[in-house]
C-alpha positions as CSV (number, residue, x, y, z in Angstrom):
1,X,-7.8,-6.4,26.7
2,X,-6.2,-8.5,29.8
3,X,-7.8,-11.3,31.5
4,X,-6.3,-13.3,34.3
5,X,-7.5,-17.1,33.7
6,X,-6.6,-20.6,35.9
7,X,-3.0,-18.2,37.1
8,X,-2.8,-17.1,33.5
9,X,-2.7,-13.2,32.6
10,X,-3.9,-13.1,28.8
11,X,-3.9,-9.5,27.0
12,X,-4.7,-9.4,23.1
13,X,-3.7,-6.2,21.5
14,X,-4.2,-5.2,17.6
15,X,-0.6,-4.4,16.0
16,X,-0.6,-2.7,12.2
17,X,2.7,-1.8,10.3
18,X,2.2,0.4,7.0
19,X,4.6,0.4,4.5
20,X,4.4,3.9,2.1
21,X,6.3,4.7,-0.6
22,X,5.7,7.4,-3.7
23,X,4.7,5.6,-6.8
24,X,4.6,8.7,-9.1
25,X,4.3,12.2,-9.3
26,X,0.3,11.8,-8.5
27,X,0.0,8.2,-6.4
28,X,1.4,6.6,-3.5
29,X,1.4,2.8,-2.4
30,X,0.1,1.9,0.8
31,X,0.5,-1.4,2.3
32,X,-0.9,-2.5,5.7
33,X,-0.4,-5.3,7.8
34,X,-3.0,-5.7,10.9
35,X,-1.7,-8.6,13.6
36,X,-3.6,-10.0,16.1
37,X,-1.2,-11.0,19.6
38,X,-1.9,-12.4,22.7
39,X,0.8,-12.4,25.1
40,X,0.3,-14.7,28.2
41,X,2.0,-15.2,31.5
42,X,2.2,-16.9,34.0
43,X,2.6,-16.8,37.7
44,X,5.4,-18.8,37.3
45,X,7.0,-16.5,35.0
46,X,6.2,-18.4,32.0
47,X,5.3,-16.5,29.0
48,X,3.9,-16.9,25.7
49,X,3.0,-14.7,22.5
50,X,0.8,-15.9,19.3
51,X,0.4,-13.8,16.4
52,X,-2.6,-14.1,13.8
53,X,-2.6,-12.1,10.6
54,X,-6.0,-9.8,10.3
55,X,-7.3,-11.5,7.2
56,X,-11.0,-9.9,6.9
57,X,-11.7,-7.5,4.7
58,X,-13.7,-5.3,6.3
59,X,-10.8,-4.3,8.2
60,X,-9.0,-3.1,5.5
61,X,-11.5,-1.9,3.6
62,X,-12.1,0.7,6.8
63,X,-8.7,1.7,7.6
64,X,-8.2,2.8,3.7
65,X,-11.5,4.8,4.1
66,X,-10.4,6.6,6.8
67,X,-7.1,7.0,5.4
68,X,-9.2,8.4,1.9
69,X,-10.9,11.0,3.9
70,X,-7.8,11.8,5.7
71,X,-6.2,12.4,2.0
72,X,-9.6,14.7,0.9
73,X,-9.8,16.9,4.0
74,X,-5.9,17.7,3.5
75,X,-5.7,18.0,-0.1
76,X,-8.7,20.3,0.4
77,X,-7.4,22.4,2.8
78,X,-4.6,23.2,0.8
């Protein structure tokens, strides 16, 4: 999402890093990370970045479901 506001260009985008390693035989660790960053500019040429760590939940909680169903449709197809 962009915005231009008072000369200021402000665009917030969603980042996530995943971390995945085999655990066993059977299991396999998955770690996610979402960020929240807004870059801003300026007409000037200024620029700016802030970076928030995605602490709710809910997030999480929905990217592993999808990433469960994911698993089940492949494991079932094999």
């Amino acid at each position: 999402m962009a915005a231009l506001l008072g000369g200021v260009r402000v665009e917030q985008r969603t980042f996530v890093t995943a971390s995945i390693e085999d655990f066993n035989a059977k299991q396999t660790r998955v770690r996610l990370n979402f960020v929240d960053k807004q870059f801003r500019s300026a007409t000037n040429g200024q620029q700016a970045t802030d970076e928030v760590v995605v602490e709710n939940p809910k997030i999480y909680e929905n990217a592993f479901e999808k990433i469960g169903e994911a698993v089940f449709i492949r494991t079932a197809q094999k």
